[in-house]
C-alpha positions as CSV (number, residue, x, y, z in Angstrom):
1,X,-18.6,39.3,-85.1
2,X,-19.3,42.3,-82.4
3,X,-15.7,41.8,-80.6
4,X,-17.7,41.6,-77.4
5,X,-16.7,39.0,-75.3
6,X,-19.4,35.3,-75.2
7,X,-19.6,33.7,-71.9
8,X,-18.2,30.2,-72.7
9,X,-17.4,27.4,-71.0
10,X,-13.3,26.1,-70.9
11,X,-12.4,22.9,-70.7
12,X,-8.5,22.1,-70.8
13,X,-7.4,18.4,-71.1
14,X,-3.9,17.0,-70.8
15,X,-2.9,13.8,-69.3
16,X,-1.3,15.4,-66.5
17,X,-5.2,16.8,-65.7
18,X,-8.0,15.0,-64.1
19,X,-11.0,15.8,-64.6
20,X,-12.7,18.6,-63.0
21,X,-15.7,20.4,-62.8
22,X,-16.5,23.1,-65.9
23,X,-14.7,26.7,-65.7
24,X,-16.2,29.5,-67.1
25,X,-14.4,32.6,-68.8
26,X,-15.2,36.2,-67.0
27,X,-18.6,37.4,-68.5
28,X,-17.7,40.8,-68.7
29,X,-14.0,40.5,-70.1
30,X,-14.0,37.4,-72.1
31,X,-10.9,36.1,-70.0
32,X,-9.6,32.7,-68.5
33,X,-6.7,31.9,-66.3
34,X,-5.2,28.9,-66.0
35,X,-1.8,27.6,-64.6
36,X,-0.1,25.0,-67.0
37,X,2.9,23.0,-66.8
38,X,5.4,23.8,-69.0
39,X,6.5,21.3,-71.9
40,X,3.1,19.8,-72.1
41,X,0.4,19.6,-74.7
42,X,-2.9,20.9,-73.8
43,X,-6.4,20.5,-75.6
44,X,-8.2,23.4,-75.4
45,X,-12.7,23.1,-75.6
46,X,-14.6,26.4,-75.8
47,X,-18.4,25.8,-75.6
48,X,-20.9,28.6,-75.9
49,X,-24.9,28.7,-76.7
50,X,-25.4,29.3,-80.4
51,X,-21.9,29.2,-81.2
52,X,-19.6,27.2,-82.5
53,X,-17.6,24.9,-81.2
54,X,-13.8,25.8,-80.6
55,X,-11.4,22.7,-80.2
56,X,-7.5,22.9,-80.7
57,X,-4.4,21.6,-79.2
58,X,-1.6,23.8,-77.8
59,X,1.6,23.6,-76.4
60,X,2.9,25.9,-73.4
61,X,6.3,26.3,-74.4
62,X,8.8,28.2,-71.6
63,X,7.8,30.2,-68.3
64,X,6.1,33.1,-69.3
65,X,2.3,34.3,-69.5
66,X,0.7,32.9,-73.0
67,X,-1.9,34.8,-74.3
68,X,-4.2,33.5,-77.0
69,X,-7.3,35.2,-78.3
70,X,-10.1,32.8,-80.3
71,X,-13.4,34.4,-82.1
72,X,-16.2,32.3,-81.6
73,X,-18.5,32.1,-84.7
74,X,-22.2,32.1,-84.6
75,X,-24.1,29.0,-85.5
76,X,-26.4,29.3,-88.3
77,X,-30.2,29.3,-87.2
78,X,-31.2,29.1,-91.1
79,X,-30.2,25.7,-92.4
80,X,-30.8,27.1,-95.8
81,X,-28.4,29.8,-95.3
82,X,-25.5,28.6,-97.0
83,X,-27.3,27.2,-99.8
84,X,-27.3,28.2,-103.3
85,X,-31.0,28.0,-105.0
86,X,-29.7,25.3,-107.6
87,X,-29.3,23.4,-104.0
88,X,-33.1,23.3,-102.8
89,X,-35.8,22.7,-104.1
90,X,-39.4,23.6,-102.8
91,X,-42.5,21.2,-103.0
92,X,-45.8,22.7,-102.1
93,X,-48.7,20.6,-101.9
94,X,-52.0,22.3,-101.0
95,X,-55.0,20.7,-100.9
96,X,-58.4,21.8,-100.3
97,X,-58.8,20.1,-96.5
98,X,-62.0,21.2,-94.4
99,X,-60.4,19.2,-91.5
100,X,-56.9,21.2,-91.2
101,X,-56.8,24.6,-91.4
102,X,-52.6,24.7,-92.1
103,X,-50.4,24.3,-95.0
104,X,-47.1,22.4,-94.4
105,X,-44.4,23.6,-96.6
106,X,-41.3,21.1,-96.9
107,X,-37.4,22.3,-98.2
108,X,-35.2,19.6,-99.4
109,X,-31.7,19.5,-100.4
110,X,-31.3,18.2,-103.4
């Protein structure tokens, strides 16, 4: 949303690749390197707290430098965000209790 870069974890799968241990883009620039073999399909994992998760497949095609730019999107910390009101609907019991001092309010969708 900001442009700036998110410090993310890359994970690039193939079955010419074994697995190895989790690389991380640059913090400051947003960027990861990688060598890939030509001719091959690659998936591609971005993982970043509170974002969404990126996962695509690509293909390096010839040998030149491939450059490819990915916005990661937020994950929503209201549930109820998306929702329309015809969506929820709110049920508030409250009842005189000398034992809890708290009332409980529960959302559904409907």
């Amino acid at each position: 949303m900001t442009g700036d870069p998110v410090y993310s974890e890359v994970e690039i799968a193939s079955p010419l690749l074994y697995q190895v241990d989790p690389r991380y883009n640059d913090p400051e620039t947003g960027r990861y390197t990688r060598l890939l073999e030509s001719g091959e399909s690659y998936n591609l994992i971005i993982t970043a707290d509170n974002y969404q998760i990126v996962d695509t497949t690509f293909e390096i095609t010839g040998d030149t430098l491939m450059v490819m730019d990915f916005a990661l999107e937020p994950v929503s910390v209201d549930p109820f965000s998306n929702m329309q009101p015809s969506e929820y609907k709110i049920m508030l019991e409250c009842y005189p209790n000398p034992f809890n001092d708290e009332t409980v309010i529960l959302i559904f969708k409907q």
